[in-house]
C-alpha positions in Angstrom: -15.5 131.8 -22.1 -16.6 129.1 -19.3 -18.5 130.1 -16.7 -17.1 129.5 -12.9 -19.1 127.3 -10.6 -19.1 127.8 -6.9 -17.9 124.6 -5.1 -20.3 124.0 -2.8 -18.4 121.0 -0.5 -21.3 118.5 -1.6 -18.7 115.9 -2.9 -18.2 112.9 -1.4 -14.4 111.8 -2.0 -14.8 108.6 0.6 -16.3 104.9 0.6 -20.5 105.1 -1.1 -23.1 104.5 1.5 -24.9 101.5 1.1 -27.6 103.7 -0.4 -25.5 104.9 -3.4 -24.5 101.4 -3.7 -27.8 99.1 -3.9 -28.5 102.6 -6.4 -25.2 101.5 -8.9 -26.3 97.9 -8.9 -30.2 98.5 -9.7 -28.8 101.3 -12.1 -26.6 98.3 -14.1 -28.4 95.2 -13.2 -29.4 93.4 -16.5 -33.2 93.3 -16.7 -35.1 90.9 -16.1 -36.3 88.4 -18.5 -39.6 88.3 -20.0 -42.2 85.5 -18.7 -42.2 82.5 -20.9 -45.1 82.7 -23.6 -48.4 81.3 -22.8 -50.5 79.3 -25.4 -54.0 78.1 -25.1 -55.4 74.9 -25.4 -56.1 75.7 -29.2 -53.2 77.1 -30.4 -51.3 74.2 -29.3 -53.9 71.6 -31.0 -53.4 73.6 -34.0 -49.7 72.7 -33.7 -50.3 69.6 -33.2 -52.2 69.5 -36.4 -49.8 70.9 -38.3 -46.9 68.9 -37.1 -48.7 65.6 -37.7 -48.8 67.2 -42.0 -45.7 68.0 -42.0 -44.8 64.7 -40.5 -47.1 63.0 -42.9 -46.0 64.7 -46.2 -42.3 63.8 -45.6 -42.7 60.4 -45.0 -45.0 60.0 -47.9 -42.1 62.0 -49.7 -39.3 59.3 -48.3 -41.3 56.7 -48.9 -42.0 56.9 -52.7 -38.6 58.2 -53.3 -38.0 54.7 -52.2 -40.4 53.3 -54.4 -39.1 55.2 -57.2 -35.6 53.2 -56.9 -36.8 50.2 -56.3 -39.3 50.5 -59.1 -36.4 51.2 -61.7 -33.8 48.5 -60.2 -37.3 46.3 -60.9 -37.6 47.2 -64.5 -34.1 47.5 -65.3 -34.0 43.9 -64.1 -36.7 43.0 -66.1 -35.9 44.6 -69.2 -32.2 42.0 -68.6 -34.9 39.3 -68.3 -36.9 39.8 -70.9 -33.9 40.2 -73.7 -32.4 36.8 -72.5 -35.9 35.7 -73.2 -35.9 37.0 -76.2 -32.6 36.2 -77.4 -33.1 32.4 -76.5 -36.7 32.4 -78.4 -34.3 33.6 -81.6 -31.9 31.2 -81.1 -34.9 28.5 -81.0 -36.6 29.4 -83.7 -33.0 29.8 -86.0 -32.0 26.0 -85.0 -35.9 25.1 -86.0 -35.3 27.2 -89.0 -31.9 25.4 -89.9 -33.0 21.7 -88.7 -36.2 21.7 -91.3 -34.0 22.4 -94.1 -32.1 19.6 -93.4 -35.0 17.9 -92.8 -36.7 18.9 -95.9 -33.1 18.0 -98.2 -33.1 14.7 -96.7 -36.8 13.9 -97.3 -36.3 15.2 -101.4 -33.3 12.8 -101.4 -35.7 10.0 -100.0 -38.7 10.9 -102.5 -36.8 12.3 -105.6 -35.9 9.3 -107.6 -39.4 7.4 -107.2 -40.6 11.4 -108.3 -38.2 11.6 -111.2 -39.3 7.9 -112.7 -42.7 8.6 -112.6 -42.6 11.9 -113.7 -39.3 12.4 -115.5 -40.9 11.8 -118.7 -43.4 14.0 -118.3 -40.8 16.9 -118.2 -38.9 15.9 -121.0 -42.2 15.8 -122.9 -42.7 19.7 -121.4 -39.3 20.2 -122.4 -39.4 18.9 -126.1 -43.3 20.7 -126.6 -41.7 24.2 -125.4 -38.3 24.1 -127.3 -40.0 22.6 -130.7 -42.6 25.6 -130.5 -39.9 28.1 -130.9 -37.8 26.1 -133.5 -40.7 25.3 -136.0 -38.4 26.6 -138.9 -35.6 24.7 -137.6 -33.9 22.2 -140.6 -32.4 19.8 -138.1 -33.1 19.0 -134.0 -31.6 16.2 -132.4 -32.8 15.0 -129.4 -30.3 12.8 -126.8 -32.5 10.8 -124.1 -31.9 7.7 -122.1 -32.2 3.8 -122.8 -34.5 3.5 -119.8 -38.0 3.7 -121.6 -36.9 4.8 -124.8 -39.6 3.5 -127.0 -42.5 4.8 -125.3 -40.8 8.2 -125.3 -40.2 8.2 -128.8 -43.7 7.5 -129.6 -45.0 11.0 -127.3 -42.3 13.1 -128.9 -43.3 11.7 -132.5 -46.9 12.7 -131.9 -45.5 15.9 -129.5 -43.9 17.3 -133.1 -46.5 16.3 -135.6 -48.9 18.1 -133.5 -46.8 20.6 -132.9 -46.4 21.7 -136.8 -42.3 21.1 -137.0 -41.3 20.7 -140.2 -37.4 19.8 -140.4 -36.0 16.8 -139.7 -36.4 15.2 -136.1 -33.7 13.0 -134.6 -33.9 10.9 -131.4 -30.9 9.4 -130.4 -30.4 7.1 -126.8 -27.5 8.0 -124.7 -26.4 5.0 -122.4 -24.4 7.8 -120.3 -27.9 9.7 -119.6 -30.3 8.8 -116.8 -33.9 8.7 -117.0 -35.2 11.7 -117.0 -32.4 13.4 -118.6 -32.7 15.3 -121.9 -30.5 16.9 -124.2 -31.6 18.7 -127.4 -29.3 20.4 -130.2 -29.9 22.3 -133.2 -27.5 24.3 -135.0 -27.1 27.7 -132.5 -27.6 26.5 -129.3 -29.8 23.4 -127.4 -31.0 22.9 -124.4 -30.8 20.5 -121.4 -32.2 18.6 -118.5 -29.7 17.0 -116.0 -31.1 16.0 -113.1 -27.2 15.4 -111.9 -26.5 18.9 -111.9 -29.5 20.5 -110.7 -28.8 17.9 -107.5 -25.5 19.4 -107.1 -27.0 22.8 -106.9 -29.7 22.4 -104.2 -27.0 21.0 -102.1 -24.8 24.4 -102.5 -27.8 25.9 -102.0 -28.8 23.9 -98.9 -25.0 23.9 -97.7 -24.2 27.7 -98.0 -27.7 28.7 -96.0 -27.0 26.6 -93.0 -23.5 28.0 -93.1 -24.8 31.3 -93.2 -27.6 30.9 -90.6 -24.8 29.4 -88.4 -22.4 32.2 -89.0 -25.1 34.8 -88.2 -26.1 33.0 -85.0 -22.3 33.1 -83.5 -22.2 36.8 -84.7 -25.6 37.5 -82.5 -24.4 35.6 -79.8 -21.1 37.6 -79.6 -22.7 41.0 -80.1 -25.3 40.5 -77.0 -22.1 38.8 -75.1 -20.3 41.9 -75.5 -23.2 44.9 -74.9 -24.5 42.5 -71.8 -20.3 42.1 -70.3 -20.4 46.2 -70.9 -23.8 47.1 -69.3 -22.8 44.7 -66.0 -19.2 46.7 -66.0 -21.1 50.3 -65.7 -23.7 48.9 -62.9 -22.3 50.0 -59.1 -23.4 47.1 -56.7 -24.8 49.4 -54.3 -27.7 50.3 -57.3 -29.1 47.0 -57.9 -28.1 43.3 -57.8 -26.2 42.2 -60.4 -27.5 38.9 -62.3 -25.8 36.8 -64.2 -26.9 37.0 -67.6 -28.1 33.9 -69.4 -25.7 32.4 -71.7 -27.1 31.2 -75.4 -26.6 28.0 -75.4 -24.0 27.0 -78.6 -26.4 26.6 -81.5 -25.5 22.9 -82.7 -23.2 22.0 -86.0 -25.6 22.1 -88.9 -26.2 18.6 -90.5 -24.2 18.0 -93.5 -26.2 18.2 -96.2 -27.4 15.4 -98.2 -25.2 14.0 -100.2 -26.2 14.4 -104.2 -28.0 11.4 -105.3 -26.8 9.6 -108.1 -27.0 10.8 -111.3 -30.1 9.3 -112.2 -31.8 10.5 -109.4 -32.5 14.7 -109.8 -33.4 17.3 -112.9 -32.7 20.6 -114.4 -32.8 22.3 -117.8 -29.4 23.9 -118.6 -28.4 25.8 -121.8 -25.4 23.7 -123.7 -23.7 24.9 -127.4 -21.5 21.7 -127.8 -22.6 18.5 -126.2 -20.6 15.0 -126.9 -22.3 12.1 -127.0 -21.4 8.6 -128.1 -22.0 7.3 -131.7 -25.4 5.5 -131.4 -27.7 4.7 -134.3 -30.6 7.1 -134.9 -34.0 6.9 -134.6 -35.7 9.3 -137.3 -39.3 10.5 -136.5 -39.5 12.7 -139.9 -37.3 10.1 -142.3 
């Protein structure tokens, strides 16, 4: 139960006095604001200090970031630079590559027949010595050479087989269709062959299908870089680095026809034959 207070007339139901009024404002005036802080000639040095690092450290920060790019645009443009060099040293050194073996063909077509006279009998000698050695037991050899010099070469292979030891019977017949140089010796199972005609023909396939090959392999090279140097300059943004144009390899030049096979009497080469044809001509017997 509340307790009853005795009204005592002390409330005021008309206009505040000032009093009570300059009273409400003080009550819910905001207070005042701190006083700004104070800082000694120190402390604000030591700021100083401190702002000038931190100022320092970022720009050193900025600045080789900025290094940092422009030191990879460098070497990515470099690396470019130094493939094309690279790539046109390779296609230098496959033309030099390409022009001495046309180079070196021409000068054995140029040197080979005075070569073959003054040394063609020579390797029919070498010839007739190594097939004799392994047909001592043979009854019958017949031995087709050419006009040119034929009685001084009968003579060497006369002594050739007596020192030899080869006991059957030793034919030498001349062959007007052979050139100097050429030899052709039979006995019953087989025989054996120098043409100088044929083994001409081959060095030129041999010298013909490298120089197509090296050319072929060069056009494929220069394709390939084409292609990977068109793809890396497609992924490049402008904004990264400036593109350059890349070096083109120059068009490696038609390889030189290679020299034409000299006549007949002019190359050799030993060549297995079974059957060989050859014109009638009289005989010479070394063993009669």
């Amino acid at each position: 139960m509340t307790t009853a207070n005795k009204f005592l007339f002390d409330t005021n139901f008309g206009e505040p006095s000032e009093e009570e009024v300059e009273k409400a404002k003080k009550e819910t005036a905001e207070p005042e604001p701190p006083p700004p802080p104070t800082f000694s000639e120190e402390e604000l040095a030591e700021a100083r200090r401190e702002g000038e690092a931190e100022g320092y450290k970022r720009g050193v920060g900025e600045t080789q970031e900025g290094l940092d790019a422009r030191m990879t645009v460098s070497l990515e443009q470099l690396a470019e630079h130094v493939k094309a060099l690279f790539e046109e040293e390779r296609n230098t050194v496959e033309e030099a590559m390409r022009d001495a073996v046309a180079v070196a063909a021409a000068i054995a077509v140029k040197m080979f027949p005075g070569l073959n006279r003054t040394h063609g009998i020579d390797e029919i000698i070498h010839l007739v010595a190594d097939t004799l050695d392994r047909l001592r037991e043979e009854p019958k050899v017949i031995i087709r050479i050419a006009e040119e010099k034929s009685d001084d070469l009968v003579d060497r292979i006369e002594e050739l087989a007596e020192g030899i030891g080869f006991e059957g019977r030793l034919t030498v017949l001349t062959d007007e269709t052979m050139t100097i140089g050429d030899c052709r010796i039979e006995w019953a199972e087989g025989g054996a062959e120098r043409n100088s005609g044929e083994m001409w023909r081959e060095i030129d396939e041999i010298v013909e299908r490298y120089l197509s090959e090296a050319e072929a392999a060069a056009e494929e090279a220069d394709e390939a870089d084409e292609a990977e140097t068109d793809g890396e300059m497609d992924e490049q943004e402008p904004a990264d680095m400036a593109l350059t144009e890349s070096p083109k390899a120059t068009a490696d030049p038609a390889p030189e026809e290679a020299p034409a096979a000299p006549p007949a009497d002019e190359s050799p080469e030993l060549q297995p034959t079974t059957d060989p044809a050859a014109p009638d001509l009289p005989p010479v017997d070394v063993n009669p």
